[in-house]
Backbone bond lengths (Angstrom), bond angles and torsions (degrees), N, CA, C in turn:
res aa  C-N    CA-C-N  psi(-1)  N-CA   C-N-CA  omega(-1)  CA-C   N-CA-C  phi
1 X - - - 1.455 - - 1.520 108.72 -
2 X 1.373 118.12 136.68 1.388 121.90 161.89 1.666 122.10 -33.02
3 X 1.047 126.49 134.96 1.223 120.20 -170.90 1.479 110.25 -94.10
4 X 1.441 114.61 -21.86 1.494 117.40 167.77 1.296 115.82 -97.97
5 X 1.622 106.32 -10.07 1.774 84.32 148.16 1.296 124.58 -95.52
6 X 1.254 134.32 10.51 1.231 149.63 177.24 1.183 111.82 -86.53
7 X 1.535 128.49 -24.25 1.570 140.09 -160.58 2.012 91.47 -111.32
8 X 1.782 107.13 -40.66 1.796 98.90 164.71 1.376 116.49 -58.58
9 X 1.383 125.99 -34.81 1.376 127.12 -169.18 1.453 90.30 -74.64
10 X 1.220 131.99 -61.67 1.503 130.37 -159.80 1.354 114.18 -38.84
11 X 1.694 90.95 -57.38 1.734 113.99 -173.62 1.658 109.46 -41.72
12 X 1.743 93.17 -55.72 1.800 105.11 -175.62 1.761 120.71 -36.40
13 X 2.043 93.17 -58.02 1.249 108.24 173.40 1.374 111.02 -33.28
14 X 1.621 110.82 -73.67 1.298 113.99 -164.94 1.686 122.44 -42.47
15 X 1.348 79.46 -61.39 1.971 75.45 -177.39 1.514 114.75 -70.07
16 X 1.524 123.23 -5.84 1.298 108.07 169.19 1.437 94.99 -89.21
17 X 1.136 150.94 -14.70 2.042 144.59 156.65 1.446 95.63 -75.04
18 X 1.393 147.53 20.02 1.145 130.73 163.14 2.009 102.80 -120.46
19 X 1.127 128.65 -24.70 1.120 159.33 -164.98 1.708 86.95 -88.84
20 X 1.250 119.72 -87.89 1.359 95.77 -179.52 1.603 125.24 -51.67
21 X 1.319 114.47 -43.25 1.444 130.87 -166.51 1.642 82.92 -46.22
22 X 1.463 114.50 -84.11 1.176 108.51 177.15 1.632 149.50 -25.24
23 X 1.535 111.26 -38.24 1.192 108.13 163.82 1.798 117.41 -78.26
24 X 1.481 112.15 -27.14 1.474 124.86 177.56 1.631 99.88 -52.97
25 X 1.718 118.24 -58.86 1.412 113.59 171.29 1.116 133.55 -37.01
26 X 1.186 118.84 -47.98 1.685 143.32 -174.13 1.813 100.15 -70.62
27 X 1.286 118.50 -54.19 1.291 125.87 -163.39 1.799 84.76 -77.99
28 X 1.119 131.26 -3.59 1.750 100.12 -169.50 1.481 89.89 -161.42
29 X 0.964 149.72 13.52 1.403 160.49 -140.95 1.357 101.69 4.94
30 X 1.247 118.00 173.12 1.586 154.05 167.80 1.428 88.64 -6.96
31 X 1.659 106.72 -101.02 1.170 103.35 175.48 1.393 163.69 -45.31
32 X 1.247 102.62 -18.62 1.589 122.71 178.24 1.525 109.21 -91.39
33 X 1.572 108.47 -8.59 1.461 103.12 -179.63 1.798 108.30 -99.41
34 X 1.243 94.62 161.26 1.263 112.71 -172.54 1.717 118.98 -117.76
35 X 1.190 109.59 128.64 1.778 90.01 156.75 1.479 154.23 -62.17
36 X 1.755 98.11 -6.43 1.258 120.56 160.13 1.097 119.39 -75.01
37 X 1.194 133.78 -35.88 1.721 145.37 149.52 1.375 121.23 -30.24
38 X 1.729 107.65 -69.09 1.135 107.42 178.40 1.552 116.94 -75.43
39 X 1.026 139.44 9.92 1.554 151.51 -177.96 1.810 92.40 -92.15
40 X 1.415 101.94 -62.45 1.257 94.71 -166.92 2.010 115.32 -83.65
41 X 1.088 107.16 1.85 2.011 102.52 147.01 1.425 109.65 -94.49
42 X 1.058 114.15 -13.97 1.671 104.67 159.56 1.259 128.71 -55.62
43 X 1.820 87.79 -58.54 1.732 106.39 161.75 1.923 99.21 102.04
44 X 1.474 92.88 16.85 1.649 116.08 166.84 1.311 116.88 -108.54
45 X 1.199 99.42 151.59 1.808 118.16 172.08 1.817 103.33 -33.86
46 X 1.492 115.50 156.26 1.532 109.35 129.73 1.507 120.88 -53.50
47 X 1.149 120.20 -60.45 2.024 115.60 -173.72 1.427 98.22 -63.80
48 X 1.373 140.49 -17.20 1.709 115.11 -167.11 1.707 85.05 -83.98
49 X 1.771 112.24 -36.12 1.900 91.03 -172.41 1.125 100.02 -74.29
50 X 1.454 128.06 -10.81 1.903 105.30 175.49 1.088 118.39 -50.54
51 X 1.715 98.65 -46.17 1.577 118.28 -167.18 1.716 120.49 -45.78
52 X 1.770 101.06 -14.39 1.659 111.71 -170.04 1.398 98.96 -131.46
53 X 1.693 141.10 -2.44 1.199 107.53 156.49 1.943 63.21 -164.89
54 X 1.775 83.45 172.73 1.496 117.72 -159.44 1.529 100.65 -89.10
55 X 1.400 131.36 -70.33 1.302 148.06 -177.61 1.602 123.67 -132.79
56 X 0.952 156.24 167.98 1.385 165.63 -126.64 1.333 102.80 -130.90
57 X 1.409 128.61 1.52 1.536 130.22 145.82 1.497 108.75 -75.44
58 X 1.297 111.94 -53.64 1.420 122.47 -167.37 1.797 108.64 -60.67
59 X 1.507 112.51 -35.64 1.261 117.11 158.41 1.476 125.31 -53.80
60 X 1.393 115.46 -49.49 1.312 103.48 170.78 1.287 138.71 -101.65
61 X 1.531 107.87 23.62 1.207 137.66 142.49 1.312 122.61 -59.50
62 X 1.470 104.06 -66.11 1.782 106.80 168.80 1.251 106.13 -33.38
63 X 1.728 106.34 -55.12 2.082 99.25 -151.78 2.268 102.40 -66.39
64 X 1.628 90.40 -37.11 1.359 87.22 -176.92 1.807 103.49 -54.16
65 X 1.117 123.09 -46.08 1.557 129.57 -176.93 1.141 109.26 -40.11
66 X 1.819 113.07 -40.31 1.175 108.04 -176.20 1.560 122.42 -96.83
67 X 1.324 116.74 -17.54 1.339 103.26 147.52 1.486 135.37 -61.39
68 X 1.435 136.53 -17.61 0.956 155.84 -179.85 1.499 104.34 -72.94
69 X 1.169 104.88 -48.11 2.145 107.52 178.34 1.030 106.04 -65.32
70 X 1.269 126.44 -52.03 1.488 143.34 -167.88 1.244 114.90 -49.58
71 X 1.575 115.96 -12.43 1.402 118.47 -166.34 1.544 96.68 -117.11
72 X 1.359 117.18 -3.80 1.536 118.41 -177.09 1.684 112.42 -57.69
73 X 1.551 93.74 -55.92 1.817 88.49 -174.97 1.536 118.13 -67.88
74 X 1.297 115.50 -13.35 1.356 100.59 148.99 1.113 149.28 -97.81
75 X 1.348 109.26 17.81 1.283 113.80 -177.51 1.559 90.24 -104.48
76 X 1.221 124.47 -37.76 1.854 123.22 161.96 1.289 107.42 -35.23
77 X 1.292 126.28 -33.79 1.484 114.73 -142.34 1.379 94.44 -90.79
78 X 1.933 111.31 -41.94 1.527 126.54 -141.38 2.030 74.31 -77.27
79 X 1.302 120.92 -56.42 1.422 132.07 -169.04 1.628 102.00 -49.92
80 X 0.964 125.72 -25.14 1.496 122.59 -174.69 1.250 106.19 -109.32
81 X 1.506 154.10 -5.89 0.815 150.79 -168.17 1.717 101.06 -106.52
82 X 1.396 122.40 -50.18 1.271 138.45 161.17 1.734 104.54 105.16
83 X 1.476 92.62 171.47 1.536 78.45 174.79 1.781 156.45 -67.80
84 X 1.229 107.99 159.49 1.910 107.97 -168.28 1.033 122.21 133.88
85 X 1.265 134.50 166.47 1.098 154.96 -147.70 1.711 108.80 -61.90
86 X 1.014 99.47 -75.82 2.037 116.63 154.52 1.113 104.19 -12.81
87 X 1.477 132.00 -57.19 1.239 150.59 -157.19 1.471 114.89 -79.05
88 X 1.563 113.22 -63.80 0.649 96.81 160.99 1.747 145.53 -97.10
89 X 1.193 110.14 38.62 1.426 133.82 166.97 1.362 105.44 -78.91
90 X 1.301 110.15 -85.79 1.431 128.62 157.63 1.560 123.00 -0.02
91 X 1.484 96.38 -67.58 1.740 90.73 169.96 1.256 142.21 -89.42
92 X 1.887 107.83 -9.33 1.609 114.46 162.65 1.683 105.21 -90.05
93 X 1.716 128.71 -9.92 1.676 100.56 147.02 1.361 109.58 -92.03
94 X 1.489 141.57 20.32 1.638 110.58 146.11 1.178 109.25 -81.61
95 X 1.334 117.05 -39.40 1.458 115.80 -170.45 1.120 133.77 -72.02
96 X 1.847 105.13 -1.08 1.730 121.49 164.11 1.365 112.06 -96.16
97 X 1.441 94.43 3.50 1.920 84.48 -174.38 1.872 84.67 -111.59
98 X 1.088 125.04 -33.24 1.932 106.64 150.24 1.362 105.94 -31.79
99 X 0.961 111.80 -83.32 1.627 126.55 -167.34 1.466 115.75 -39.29
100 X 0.934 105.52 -68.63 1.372 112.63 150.81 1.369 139.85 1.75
101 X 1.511 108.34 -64.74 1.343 145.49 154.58 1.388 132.10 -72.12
102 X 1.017 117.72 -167.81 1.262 125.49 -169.01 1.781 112.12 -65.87
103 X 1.351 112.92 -7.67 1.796 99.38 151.70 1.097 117.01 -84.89
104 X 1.384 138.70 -34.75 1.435 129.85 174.32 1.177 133.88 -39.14
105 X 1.720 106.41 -21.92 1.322 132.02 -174.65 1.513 98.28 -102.89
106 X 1.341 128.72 -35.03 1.455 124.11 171.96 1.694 101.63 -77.31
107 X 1.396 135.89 -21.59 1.664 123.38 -173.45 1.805 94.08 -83.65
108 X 1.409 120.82 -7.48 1.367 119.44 -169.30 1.569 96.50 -100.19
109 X 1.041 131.70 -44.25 1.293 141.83 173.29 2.041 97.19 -61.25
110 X 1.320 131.56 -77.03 1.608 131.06 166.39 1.860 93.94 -16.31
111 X 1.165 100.28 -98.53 1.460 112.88 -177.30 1.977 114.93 -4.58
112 X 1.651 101.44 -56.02 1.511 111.93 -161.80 1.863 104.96 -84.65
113 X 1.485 106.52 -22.78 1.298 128.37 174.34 1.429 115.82 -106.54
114 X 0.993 123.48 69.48 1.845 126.70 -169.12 1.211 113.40 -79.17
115 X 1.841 106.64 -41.36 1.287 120.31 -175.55 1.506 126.19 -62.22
116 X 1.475 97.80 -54.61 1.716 117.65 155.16 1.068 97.13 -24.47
117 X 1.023 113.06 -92.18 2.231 147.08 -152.50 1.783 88.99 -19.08
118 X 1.853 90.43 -78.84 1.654 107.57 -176.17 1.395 123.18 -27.44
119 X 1.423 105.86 -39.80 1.679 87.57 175.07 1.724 109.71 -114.38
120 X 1.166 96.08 23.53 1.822 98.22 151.73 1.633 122.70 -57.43
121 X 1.075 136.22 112.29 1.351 136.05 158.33 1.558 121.93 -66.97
122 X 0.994 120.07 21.68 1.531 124.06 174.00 1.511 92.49 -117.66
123 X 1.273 131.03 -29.39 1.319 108.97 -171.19 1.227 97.50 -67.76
124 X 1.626 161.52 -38.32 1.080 136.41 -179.27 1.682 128.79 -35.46
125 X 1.219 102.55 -42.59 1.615 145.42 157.48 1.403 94.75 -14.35
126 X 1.253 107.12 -73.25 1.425 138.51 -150.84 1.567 112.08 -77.63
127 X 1.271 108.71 -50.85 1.719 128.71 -170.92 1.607 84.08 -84.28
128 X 1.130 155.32 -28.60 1.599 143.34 170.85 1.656 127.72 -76.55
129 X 1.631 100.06 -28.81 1.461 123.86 151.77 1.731 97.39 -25.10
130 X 1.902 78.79 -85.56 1.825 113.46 -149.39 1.354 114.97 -59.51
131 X 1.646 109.37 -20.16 2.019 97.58 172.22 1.942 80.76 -85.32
């Protein structure tokens, strides 16, 4: 098998187990959700989601991970472009069209789950991004 189509399929998986994970959070928070839950809007086993993450920290670790990347190319862009006005236009409309999207709905989910959040180790990730 192709190995970069093997690494597209992977990718897909993931963010569709982060995509549900995520709305499962929101609909029941942190705690009330389960990994048996999110297996079954997958419409997978419990062991096939083992097979892609360990526990339901590690899940919302990933998604925090992936908000954290998501903010890389613009912070390349704002850093390469340099300072001014342009500049900073530019990067509070990418960063409303994040918002916008499917983090706005994860900073509303952070917000309702604080406790979770706090002992996330990706938020460091995240808060080193944003200064």
């Amino acid at each position: 098998m192709d190995s970069a189509k093997s690494d597209g399929r992977r990718t897909e998986t993931r963010d569709r187990i982060n995509q549900v994970a995520l709305d499962v959070f929101i609909e029941r928070g942190y705690d009330g959700s389960t990994l048996r839950e999110i297996a079954d809007r997958l419409g997978v086993t419990r062991p096939a989601l083992y097979y892609h993450v360990k526990n339901k920290e590690e899940l919302l670790t990933g998604i925090h991970q992936e908000l954290a990347e998501s903010l890389d190319p613009i912070i390349d862009a704002a850093v390469h472009a340099g300072p001014g006005s342009s500049t900073r236009t530019d990067l509070l409309t990418r960063m409303a069209g994040l918002i916008d999207g499917r983090w706005g709905r994860f900073s509303s989910f952070a917000q309702a789950n604080e406790a979770a959040m706090r002992t996330l180790t990706a938020a460091a990730a995240f808060r080193e991004r944003m200064e």
